[in-house]
N, C-alpha and C positions, 0 to 999 in steps of 0.2 A: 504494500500500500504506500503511495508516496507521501512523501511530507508535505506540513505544508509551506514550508519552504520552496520542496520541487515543484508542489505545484503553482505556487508563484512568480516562478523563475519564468523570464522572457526573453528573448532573444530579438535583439534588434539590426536591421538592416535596410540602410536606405530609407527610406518612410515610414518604411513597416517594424511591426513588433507584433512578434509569433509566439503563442505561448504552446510549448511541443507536448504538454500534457491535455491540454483541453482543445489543441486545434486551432484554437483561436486567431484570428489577422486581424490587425487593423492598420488601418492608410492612414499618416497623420491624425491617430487618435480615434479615428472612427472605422467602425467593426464592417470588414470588407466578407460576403458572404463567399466559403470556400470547403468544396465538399471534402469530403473523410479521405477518400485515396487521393488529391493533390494534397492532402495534408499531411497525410503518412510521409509521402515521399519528400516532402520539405522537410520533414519532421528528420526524415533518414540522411538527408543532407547535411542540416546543418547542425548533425552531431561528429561529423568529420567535414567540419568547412574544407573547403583547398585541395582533396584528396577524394580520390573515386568511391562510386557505390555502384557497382553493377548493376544492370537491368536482372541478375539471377538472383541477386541479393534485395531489389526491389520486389521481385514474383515473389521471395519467398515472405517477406513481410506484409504485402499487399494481400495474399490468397494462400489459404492453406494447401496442404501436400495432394488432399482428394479435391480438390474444387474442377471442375473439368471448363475451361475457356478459353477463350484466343487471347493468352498470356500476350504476346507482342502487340498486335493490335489497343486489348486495351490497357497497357503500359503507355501506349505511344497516346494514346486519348487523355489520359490522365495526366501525362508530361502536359499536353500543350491546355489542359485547361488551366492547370497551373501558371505555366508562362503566359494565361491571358487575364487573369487575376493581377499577376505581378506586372505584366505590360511589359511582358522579355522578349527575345527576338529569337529562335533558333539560330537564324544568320549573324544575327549582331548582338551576343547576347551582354547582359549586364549582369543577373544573378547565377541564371544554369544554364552548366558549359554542357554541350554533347560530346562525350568522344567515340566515335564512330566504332560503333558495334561492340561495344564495350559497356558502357553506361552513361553518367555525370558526375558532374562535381560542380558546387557551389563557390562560385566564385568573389564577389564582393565583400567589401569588409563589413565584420559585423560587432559585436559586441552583447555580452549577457548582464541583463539586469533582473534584481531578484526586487523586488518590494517598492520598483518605482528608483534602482543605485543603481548605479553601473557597478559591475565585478568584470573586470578584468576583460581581455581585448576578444578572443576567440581567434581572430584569423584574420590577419592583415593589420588591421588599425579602426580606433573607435569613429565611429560612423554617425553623426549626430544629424537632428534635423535643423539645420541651418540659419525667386529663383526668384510694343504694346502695340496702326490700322486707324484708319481717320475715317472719323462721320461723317465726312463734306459739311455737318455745320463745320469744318475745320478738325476735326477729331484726328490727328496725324497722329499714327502710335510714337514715332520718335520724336516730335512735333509735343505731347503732352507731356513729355517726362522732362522734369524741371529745366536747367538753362540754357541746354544744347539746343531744344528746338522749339515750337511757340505756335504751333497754327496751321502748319502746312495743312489741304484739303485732302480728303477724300482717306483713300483707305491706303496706310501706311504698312507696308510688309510685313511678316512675323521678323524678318532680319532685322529692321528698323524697331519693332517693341524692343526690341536685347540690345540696339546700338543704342536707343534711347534710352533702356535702364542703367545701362552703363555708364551713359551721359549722365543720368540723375545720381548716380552710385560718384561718380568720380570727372562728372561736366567732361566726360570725353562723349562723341558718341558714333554708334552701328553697332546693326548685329544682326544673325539669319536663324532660323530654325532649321531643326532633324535631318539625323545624320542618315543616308542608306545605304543598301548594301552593294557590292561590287566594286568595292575599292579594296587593295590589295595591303593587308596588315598580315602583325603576325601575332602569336599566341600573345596576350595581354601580359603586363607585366606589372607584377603585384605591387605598388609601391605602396610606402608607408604613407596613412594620411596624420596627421598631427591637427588636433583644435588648437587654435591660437586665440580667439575672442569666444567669448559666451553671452552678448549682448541678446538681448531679449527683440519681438517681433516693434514694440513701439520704441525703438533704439536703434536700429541696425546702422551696421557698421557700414560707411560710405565710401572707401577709401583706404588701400596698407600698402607700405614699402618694404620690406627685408633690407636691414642691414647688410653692407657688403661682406661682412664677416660672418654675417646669418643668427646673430646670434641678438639684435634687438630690429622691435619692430614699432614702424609706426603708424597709426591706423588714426583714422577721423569717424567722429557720428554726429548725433545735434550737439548733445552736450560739449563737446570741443575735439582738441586734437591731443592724444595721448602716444606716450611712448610706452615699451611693454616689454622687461627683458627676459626672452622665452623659456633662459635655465630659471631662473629665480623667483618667473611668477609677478615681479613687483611690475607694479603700474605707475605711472607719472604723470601730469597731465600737463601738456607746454603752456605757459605764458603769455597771452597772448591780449590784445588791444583791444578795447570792447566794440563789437560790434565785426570784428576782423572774422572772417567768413571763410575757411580754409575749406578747397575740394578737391585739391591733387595733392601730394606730397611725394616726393623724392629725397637719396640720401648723396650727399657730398663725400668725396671718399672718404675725410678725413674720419666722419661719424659724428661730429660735435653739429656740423650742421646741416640742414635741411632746407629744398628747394622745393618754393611751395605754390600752386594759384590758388591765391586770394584775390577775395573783395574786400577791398576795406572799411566801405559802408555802402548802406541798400543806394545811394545816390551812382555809385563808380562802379566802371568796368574792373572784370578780372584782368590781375598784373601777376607776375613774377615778380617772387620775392625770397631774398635770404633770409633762414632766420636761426638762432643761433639756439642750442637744447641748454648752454649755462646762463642764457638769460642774456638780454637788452632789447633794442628795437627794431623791428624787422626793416630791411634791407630791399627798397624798392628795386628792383632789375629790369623791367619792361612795364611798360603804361598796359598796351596791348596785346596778350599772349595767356597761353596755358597749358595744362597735361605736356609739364617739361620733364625730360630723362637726362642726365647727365650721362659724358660718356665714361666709358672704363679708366681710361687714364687720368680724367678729371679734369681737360683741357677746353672742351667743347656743351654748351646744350644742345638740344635738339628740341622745339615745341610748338604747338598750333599756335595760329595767327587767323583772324579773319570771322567775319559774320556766318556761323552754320546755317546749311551744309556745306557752303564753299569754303573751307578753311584749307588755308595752305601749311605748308611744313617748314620753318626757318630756322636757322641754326646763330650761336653768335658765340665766341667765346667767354670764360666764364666770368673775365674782367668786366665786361659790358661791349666790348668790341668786338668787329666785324660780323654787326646785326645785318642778315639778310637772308632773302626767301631762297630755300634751296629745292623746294617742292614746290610747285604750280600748283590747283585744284582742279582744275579742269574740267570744273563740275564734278566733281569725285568728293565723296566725302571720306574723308582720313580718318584711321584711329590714331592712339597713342602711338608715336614712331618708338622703336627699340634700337642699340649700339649694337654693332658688333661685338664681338672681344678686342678687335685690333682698333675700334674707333674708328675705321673706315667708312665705313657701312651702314643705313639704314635701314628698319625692317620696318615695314604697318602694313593693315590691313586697309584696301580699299575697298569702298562701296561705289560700283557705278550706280547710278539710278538711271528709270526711265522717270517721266514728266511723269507719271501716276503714281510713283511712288509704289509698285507695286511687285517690279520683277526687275531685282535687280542682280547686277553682276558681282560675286564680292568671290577677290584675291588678298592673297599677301605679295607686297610687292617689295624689290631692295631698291636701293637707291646710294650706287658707289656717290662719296662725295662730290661737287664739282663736277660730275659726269653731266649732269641734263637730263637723265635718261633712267627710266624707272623698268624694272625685269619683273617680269612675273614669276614668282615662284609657284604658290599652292592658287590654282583656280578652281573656287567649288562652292553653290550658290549657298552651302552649310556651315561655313565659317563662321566664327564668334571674334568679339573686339579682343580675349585676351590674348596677350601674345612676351614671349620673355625670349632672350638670347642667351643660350646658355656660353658657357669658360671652354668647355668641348666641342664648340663648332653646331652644334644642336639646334634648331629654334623650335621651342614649345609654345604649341597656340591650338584654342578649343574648337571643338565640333560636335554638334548638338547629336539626339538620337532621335531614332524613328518614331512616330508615332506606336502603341499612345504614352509614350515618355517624351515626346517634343519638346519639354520642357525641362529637358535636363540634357548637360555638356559633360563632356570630358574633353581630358588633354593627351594632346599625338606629341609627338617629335618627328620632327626631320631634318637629316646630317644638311650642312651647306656649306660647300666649299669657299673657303675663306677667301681667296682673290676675288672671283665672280660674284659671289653672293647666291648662286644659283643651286637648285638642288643635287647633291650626290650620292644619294642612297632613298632608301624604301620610308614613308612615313609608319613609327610605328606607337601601339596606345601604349599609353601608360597609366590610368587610370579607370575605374571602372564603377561608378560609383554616382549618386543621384544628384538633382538640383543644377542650377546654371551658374556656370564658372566666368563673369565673364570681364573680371582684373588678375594681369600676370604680372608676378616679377621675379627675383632670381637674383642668390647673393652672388658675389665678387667670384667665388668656385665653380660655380654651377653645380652644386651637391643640394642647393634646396630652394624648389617652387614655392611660389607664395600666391594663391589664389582667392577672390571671394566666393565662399558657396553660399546661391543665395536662392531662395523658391519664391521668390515674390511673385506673382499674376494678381492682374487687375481682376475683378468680382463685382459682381454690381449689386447696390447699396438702396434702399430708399430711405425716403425723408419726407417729413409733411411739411408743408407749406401753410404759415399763416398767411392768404391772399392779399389783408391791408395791409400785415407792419414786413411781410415778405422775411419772418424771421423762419430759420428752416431749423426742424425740431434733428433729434441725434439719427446719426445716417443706422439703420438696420441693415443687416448683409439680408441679401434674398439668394445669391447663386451658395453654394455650398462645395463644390468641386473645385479642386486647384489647378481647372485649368484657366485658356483665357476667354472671359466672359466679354462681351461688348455691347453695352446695352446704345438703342437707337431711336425706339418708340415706345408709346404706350399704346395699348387697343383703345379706341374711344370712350370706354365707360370709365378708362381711367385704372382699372382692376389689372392689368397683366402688363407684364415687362414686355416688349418684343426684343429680343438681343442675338447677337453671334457667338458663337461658341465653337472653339475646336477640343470639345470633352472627349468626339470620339477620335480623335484626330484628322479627320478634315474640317471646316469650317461648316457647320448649319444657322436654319433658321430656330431659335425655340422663344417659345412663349410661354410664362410661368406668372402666372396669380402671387396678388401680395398673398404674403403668410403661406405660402404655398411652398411644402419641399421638393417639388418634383414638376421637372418642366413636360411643355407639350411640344414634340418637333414636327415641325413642317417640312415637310418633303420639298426638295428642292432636285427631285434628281440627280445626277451628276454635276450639276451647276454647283459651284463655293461660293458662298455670297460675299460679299465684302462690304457693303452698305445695303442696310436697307431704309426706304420710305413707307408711308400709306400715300397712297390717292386723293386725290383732293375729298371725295366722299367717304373716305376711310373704309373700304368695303374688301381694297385687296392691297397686297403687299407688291410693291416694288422692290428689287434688288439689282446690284449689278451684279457682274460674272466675268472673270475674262477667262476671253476662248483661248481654245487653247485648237489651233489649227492645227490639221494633218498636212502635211506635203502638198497635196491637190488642192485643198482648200481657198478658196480665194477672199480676201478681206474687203474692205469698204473703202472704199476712194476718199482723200480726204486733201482737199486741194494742197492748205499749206505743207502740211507732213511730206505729200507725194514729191513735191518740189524740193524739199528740205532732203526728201530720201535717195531722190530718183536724180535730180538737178533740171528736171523740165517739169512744166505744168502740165496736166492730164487732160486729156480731151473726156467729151463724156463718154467714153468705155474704157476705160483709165481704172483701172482697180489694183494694188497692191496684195503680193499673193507673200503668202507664209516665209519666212523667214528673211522680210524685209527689214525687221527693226522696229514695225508699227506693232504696237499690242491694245488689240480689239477687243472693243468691251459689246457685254448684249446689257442692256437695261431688261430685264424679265418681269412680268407680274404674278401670282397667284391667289386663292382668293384668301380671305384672313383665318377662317376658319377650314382650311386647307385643300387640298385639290390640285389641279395639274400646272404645270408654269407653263407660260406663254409667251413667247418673245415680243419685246415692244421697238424697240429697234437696237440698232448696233453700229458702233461709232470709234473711234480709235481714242486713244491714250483720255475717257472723260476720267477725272478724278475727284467729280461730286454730282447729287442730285437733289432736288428736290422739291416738294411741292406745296403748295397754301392749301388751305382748306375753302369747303362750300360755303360760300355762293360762288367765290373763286375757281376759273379753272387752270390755275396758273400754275405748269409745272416749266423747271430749269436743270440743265445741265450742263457744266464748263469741261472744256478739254482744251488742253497745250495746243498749241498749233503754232510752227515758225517764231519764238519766242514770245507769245502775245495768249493770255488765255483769253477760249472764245467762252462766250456764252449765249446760249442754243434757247430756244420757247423749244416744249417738243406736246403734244397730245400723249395724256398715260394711257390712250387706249388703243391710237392709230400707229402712233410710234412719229409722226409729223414731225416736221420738224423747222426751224427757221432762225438765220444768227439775228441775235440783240447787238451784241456791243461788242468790245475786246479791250483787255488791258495789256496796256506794252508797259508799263512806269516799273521799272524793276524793282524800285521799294516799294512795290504791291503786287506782285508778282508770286511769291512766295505767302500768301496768306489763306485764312479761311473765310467761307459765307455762309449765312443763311438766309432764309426766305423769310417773312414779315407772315403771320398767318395770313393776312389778306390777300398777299400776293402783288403787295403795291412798295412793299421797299425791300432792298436788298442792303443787309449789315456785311462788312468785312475788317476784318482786323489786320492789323499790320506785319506782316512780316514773319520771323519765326525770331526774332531775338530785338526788340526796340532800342535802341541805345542810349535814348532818353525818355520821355514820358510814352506810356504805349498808350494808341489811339484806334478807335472804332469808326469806318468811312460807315455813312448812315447815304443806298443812293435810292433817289426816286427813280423807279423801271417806266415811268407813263412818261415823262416830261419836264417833271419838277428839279428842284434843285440839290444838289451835291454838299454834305456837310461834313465836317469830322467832330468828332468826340474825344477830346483830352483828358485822360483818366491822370488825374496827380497824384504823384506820388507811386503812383505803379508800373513797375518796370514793363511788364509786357502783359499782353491778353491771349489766347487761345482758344479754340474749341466752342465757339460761339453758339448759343440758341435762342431763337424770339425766346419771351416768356408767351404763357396762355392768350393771356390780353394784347400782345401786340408793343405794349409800353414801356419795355424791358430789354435786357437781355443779359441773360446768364450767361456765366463765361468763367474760364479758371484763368486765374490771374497769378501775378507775381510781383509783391511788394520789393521781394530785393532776389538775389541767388539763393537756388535751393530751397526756397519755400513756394508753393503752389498752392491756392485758398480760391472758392469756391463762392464768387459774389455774384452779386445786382447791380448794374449798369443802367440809370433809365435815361433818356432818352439829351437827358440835361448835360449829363457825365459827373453825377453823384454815384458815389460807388458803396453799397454796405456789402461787407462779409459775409458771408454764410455760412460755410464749410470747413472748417478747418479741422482735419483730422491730427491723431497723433501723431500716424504716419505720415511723411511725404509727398505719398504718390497716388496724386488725385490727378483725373482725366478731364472730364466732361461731365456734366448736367444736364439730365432732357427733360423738359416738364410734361405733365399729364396735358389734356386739352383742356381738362377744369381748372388746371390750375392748383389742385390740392396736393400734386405729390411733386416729388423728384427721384427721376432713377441716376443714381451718381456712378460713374467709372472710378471706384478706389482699388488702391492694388492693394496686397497685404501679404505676410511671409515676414521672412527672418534672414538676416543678413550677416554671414561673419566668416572670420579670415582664418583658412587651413594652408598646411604646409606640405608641401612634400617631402619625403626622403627614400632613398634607398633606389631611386628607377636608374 
């Protein structure tokens, strides 16, 4: 009979905590349903982590000696309900390895805890639980996450939510989702993982550097910036000026100081700055710049420069001399660049984008100094922002996994031959383990990774609305699943979310009743939606989709693009055919209460839509075209369609809109980063006149929406860096707050049609810095 000790005892890994006497699973704390034989066999696992168990030694645990069955068949049934519980891969696995014809073996690190303690490691290292797509009101997933981005339209990439949390984690930004199979690795390699912070979910860590001795670290959260020395445990917290606003940090070789981007108040741009760990005043080094690396010898920086997404990569020495741009942007947006070992050498990740913001290209590129000319190393649209140069020639940088674990990274290496920069051998993993990785660094050896493991996803929230004083009551969670939620509409009686979700790993439509723990999906076919609307009568859903053309297939004519693509204007039987460069969108309907989708038309690179409500029949959609966005009148039922207007003014260029419920003004916000007071264009669509809206005192706006009445508009704002609040904008440019959560990272705001709720885009998760050792 066991005790009750054993039977207490739980085993943790990854998310999960197994208790091997009772069967039990749970995913982040809640009880995941998991029948007797995948349980056995987990059970059989991970009492010999890292080391086989045969499929003979499963039969015999599974079914006694007389049971008469198709032993292999259902062995092989029970393996893979298992792996679809834990969201494993047979091809790309993270917990159970197959070895061919043989058995398994449990691979990830885990750790036993008896009473709610951790006892001791198990196998590998302790394993602890720790990871954003635009509305066209403006809702850009890398565009919402604090100071990197501010508004971009339409529906921002799953690589862009991870560049943008990254940007919110450490004001860099990019990033892509899930990794798949057919890329050529080899048997994983088990390294050590080490917890270095233990910061809680309304804390998380924003921000770490490893010491080039490896042996202190220094990390940022709201409360400040802290140093951490890892044998000893002691904590310190730096000095620092009030209101001094730290969101990158770097180390100097010497280790006394540290090279940091700061704000110095909500009024000023992020500068480079020295600042010294035995105390005095920090050390201005550049007015405009951030996310700086010093190089190995300690002669050179390297750090962004410029308004995101076009930010360039400049270099200067560390005296203050020979400031100048050694990377272009090119429209590209850059990560953190990384040194060499020789200080030759540039490493970062780029993001190509298209004008939708929706499929983009992301590489790691090098960039010998002085050369002009940037090498593609790793091309692969699963790339993540972090990225480290190891002392061995190495460069370690993340890539996400397959759905339905999309939302968690690990880290590869690949050799790079030090004169070129270019690659010299096979990329292979080194870690295997949950949550999104998406800050690198790496002391002066290269013997230890410093990464943050983080699970943040946005979730969507409500909130009641007093309609006169428009004070909005405490936000309640309504989604419950850690994946990414994206809420859009409500159904007219004001009762149901309409949101996006990729829970099962692709993108759908669901709709979920307040108070409700269980949403209802709408089939959308093989179409992924990426925005949706209602109809001016609210009777059916609109969504867009991009196509995803076959070879044959032939796309939609579109004067500017075709000229921009082709270098001649089109006659009319002029159509652009698949792998031209144009990426074709369908605007689709169905009805709200579910049924077949219908296409309403299809258009290239739109990147928002939207419509008024009854009496109005006023629907709109914008697309890039020849550097100028157009804006289309289109019918939600014929698919009709006709240009309005076009904006060429590049400081409006990069922003969000929305539609007025009436369908008689069109609000856009400025840009994705203001550099001084952010402002709201208020235009009349019939005739009228053009106005702006001067919000004081607030750095930038985003993610715009009418409110119910027309009088309003909600929008998530930013009093200074790093903070993102959730106010009332009317029409004066009086601004009240609304929102403000513990956390950080707030999205968007969509109001009911009554006007009584809010569905809010909050993200939430746990943020902190592990270490590598031993790969």
């Amino acid at each position: 009979m066991a005790t009750e000790a054993e039977a207490n005892k739980t085993v943790r890994f990854g998310k999960f905590e197994f208790n091997p006497k009772s069967l039990e699973l749970r995913r982040n704390g809640i009880r995941v349903k998991l029948q007797d034989q995948p349980g056995q066999i987990l059970s059989a696992l991970l009492e010999v982590p890292g080391d086989l168990v045969t499929r003979e030694e499963l039969r015999r645990r599974l079914w006694a000696s007389d049971t008469f069955v198709d032993f292999d068949h259902s062995l092989n049934t029970a393996i893979k309900r298992l792996r679809d519980v834990l969201g494993d891969s047979a091809d790309n696995p993270v917990f159970i390895e197959t070895l061919s014809r043989r058995g398994y073996r449990f691979m990830a690190p885990m750790e036993e805890l008896e009473n709610g303690a951790r006892n001791g490691n198990g196998f590998g290292a302790t394993n602890g639980h720790g990871a954003l797509n635009g509305n066209g009101n403006g809702h850009g997933e890398a565009g919402l996450l604090a100071n990197v981005a501010g508004g971009a339209t339409g529906r921002w990439s799953a690589r862009f939510i991870w560049w943008g949390l990254a940007g919110l984690l450490v004001t860099t930004g990019a990033v892509s989702a899930g990794w798949h199979a057919g890329h050529r690795s080899m048997r994983p390699v088990q390294a050590r993982e080490v917890r270095l912070t233990t910061n809680s979910p309304d804390a998380p860590v924003e921000g770490g550097a490893i010491s080039p001795d490896g042996r202190m670290l220094i990390y940022s959260d709201k409360l400040g910036l802290h140093v951490k020395d890892t044998t000893s445990g002691e904590i310190h917290e730096v000095a620092l000026p009030q209101d001094f606003k730290v969101t990158w940090s770097s180390w100097y070789p010497d280790q006394s100081h540290i090279l940091v981007s700061a704000a110095p108040s909500a009024k000023e741009r992020t500068g480079l700055w020295k600042i010294s760990l035995l105390g005095g005043t920090p050390q201005k080094l550049v007015d405009d710049g951030e996310n700086a690396r010093l190089s190995p010898d300690g002669k050179k920086m390297a750090f962004l420069r410029g308004e995101y997404p076009r930010r360039e990569i400049w270099t200067m020495n560390v005296d203050g001399s020979d400031v100048h741009k050694e990377v272009d942007s090119s429209g590209s947006v850059y990560g953190v660049p990384v040194w060499s070992p020789d200080s030759r050498i540039l490493a970062f990740v780029c993001v190509i984008y298209f004008p939708n913001w929706n499929d983009e290209d992301v590489q790691i590129e090098t960039h010998i100094l002085g050369s002009g000319e940037n090498r593609i190393v790793v091309k692969d649209r699963q790339l993540n922002s972090g990225l480290a140069w190891l002392a061995d020639g190495r460069l370690a940088f993340s890539l996400s996994e397959p759905p339905p674990a999309q939302g968690d990274t690990n880290v590869w290496a690949l050799p790079l031959d030090a004169q070129t920069g270019l690659a010299s051998g096979e990329r292979v993993r080194i870690t295997n383990g949950p949550d999104h990785k998406p800050v690198m660094d790496a002391s002066a050896d290269g013997k230890k990774i410093l990464f943050l493991r983080t699970n943040i996803q946005p979730a969507v929230y409500v909130s009641q609305i007093d309609k006169k004083t428009k004070t909005v009551g405490r936000p309640e969670r309504l989604t419950l699943d850690d994946r990414r939620n994206l809420p859009y509409e409500w159904t007219p009686d004001g009762n149901s979310v309409l949101y996006i979700s990729n829970r099962e790993g692709k993108s759908h439509i669901y709709k979920q009743a307040v108070e409700q723990g269980t949403p209802e999906l709408l089939d959308t076919a093989n179409n992924e939606p990426n925005i949706l609307r209602l109809n001016p009568d609210r009777t059916k859903i609109l969504y867009s989709s991009l196509m995803h053309n076959d070879g044959g297939e032939q796309g939609f004519a579109h004067d500017a693009i075709v000229v921009k693509k082709l270098g001649t204007k089109p006659d009319a039987n002029t159509s652009l055919k698949a792998g031209q460069g144009l990426q074709n969108y369908r605007i689709m309907r169905v009805p709200l209460n579910g049924g077949e989708s219908k296409q309403v038309l299809e258009w290239p690179e739109i990147n928002n839509f939207q419509c008024a409500r009854l009496p109005s029949q006023e629907c709109i959609f914008s697309s890039y075209a020849n550097d100028a966005l157009e804006f289309y009148e289109f019918d939600s039922e014929t698919g009709k369609s006709n240009l309005m207007f076009k904006i060429s003014d590049p400081e409006w260029q990069l922003f969000n809109w929305t539609l007025s419920p009436d369908g008689a003004l069109l609000a856009l916000a400025k840009k994705l980063r203001a550099q001084d007071e952010a402002e709201i264009q208020i235009m009349s669509l019939r005739g009228g006149s053009t106005r702006k809206i001067a919000l004081k005192e607030w750095r930038s706006v985003r993610s715009i929406d009418w409110a119910a009445d027309g009088k309003s508009i909600w929008t998530c704002a930013s009093p200074r860096e790093g903070e993102e609040v959730i106010v009332n904008v009317d029409l004066q440019g009086h601004v009240k707050p609304a929102v403000k959560e513990p956390s950080p990272y707030i999205g968007w705001a969509i109001p009911s049609q009554d006007g009584k709720r809010l569905a809010i885009w909050e993200a939430s998760g746990a943020s902190n810095v592990w270490m590598l050792e031993n790969f």
